[in-house]
Every structure is written in structure tokens, then in C-alpha cells.
C-alpha positions in Angstrom: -106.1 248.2 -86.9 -109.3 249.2 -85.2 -109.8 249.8 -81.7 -110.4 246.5 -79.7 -112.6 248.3 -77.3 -115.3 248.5 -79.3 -116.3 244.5 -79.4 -116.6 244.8 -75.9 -120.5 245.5 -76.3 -122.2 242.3 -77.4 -125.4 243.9 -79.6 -122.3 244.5 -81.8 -122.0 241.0 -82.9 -124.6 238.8 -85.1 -122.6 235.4 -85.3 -122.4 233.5 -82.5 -120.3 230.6 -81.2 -120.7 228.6 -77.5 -117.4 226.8 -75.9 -116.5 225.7 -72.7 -113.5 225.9 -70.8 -111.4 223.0 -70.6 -109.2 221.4 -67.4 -106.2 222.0 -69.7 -106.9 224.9 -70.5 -106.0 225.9 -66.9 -102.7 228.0 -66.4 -101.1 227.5 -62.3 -103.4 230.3 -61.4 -106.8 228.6 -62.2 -107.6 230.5 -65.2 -107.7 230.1 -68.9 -104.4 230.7 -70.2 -103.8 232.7 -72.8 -102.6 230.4 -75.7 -106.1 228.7 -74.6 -108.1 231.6 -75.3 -106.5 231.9 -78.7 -107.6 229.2 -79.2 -111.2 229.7 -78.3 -111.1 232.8 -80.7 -110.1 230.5 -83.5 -112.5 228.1 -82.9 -115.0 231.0 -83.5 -112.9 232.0 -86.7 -113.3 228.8 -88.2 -117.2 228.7 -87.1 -117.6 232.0 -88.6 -116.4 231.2 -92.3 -117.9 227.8 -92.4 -121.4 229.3 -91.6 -120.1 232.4 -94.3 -119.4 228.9 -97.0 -116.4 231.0 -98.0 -114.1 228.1 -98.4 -115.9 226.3 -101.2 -116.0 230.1 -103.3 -111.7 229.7 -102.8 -111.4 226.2 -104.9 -107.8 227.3 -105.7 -107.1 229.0 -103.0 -105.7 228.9 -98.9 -106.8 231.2 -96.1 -103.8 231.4 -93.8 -103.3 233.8 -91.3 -101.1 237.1 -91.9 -101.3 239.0 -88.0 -103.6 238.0 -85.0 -104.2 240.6 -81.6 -105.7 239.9 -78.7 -106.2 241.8 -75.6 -107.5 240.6 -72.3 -109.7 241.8 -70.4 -110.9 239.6 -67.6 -110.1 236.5 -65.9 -111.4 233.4 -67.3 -112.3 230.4 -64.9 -113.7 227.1 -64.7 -116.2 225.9 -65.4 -117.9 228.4 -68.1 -119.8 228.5 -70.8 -118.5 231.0 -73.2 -120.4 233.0 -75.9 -118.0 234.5 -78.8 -119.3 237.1 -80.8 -117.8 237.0 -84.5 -118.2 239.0 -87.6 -116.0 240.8 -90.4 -114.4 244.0 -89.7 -112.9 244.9 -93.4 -112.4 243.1 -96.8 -109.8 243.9 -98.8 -108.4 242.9 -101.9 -106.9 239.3 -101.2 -107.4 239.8 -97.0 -110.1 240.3 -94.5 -110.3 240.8 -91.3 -112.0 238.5 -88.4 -113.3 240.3 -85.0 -114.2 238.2 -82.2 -115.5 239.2 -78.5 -115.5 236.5 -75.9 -118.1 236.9 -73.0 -118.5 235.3 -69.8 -122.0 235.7 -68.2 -122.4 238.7 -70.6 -119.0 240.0 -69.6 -116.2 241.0 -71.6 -113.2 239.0 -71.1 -111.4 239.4 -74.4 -111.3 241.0 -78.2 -109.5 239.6 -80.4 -108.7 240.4 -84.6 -106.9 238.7 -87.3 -106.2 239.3 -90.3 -106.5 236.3 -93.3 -105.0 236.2 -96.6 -106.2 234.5 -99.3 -103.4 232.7 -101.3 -102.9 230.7 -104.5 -102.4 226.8 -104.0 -99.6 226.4 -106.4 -97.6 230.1 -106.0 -98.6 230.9 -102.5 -99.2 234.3 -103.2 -101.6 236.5 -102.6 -104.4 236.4 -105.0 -107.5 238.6 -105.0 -111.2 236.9 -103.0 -114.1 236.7 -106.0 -116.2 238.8 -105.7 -119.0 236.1 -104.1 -116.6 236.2 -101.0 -116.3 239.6 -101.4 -120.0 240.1 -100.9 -120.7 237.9 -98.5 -117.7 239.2 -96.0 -119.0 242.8 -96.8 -122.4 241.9 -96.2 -121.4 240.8 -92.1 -118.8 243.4 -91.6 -119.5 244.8 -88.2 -117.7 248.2 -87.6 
């Protein structure tokens, strides 16, 4: 696990991903709740990998989720534009990890990393990432 402290600084990300906040997404205290910003930080998970083209080097293969962290950091209101920084933190084997900062007005509100496994269709084990989804995960790592 790496220190979630250190995606607080935006020059550390290259990929980036705009959202917004959403009415529902309002918890009785008029901020993003936390499921909601879980959800944010997927959104920029799944942006991140699409713009990677990872999934169509994993033709027999899943990405599912193993472990997810989040910490937060600041209050999240709306309405607000939010910028999520995203990028690889370390390849593995069959797993890799996702990091993901999400700024308000260039301020820190959370970090966020999860950990995804690649497994076989049919056994729904783990199974190793070819090596072109090696390289290209090791060639955005971040940290």
C-alpha cells in the first residue's frame, strides 16, 4: 500500500477525468457522500483503462476488483466541477494497481487506490496480464 498522501499534488497525475456532482449524490449535510465519491473514483478507473485499451489485450479475461482505499480529505459540495487525476501505481503479475486524486478548484478532497485482478473467464482465477498490458500499465505508473 503506498501512502495516500502523495496524490494530493496534482503535477503528479497525467490522465485526467472531469465530473460533476450530482443532487443525489448529496448526504443530509449537503456534501457528497462517501459511497458518491466512490463512485466518482470509479468513473475515473474505468476512464483510465479505456483510454489505456487494456480490455481488448484481456480477450479471455475479467478485471474485477480485489481491495479499494479511500481517504477523505475535504468536503465536497454542490455544484462542482471535479478534476480526477488517474494513473498506475504498480503492475504485478495478474494485478495492478489504480491511483486516483480528486480535486476541487485545484484542491485536494480525496485519494483513492484499488487494486484489480485480472482473471480467467471460464476458471475465475487469477491468470497473468500479457505482456502488452504489462507495458502499457508500466509505461503510466506514477509513483
Amino acid at each position: 500500500m503506498i501512502d495516500l498522501n502523495l496524490l494530493r499534488d496534482p503535477a503528479r497525475f497525467r490522465h485526467w477525468v472531469q465530473d460533476h456532482v450530482r443532487f443525489g449524490d448529496l448526504d443530509p449535510l449537503g456534501h457528497a457522500n462517501n459511497n458518491a465519491i466512490n463512485i466518482i473514483m470509479e468513473n475515473g478507473r474505468v476512464c483510465l483503462t479505456e483510454r489505456l485499451e487494456i480490455r481488448p489485450l484481456l480477450p479471455d479475461g475479467l478485471m474485477v476488483i480485489k481491495t479499494t482505499r479511500t481517504e477523505f480529505n475535504a468536503e465536497v459540495h454542490r455544484p462542482a466541477r471535479l478534476d480526477i487525476g488517474v494513473g498506475i501505481g504498480t503492475v504485478g503479475t495478474s494485478s495492478f494497481s489504480i491511483l486516483a486524486g480528486l480535486f476541487v478548484n485545484g484542491t485536494n478532497a480525496a485519494t483513492h487506490e484499488a487494486w484489480m485482478v485480472l482473471i480467467d473467464r471460464q476458471t475465475r482465477r487469477p491468470t497473468p496480464l500479457p505482456p502488452e498490458a504489462r507495458a502499457i500499465l508500466a509505461n503510466n505508473i506514477i509513483l
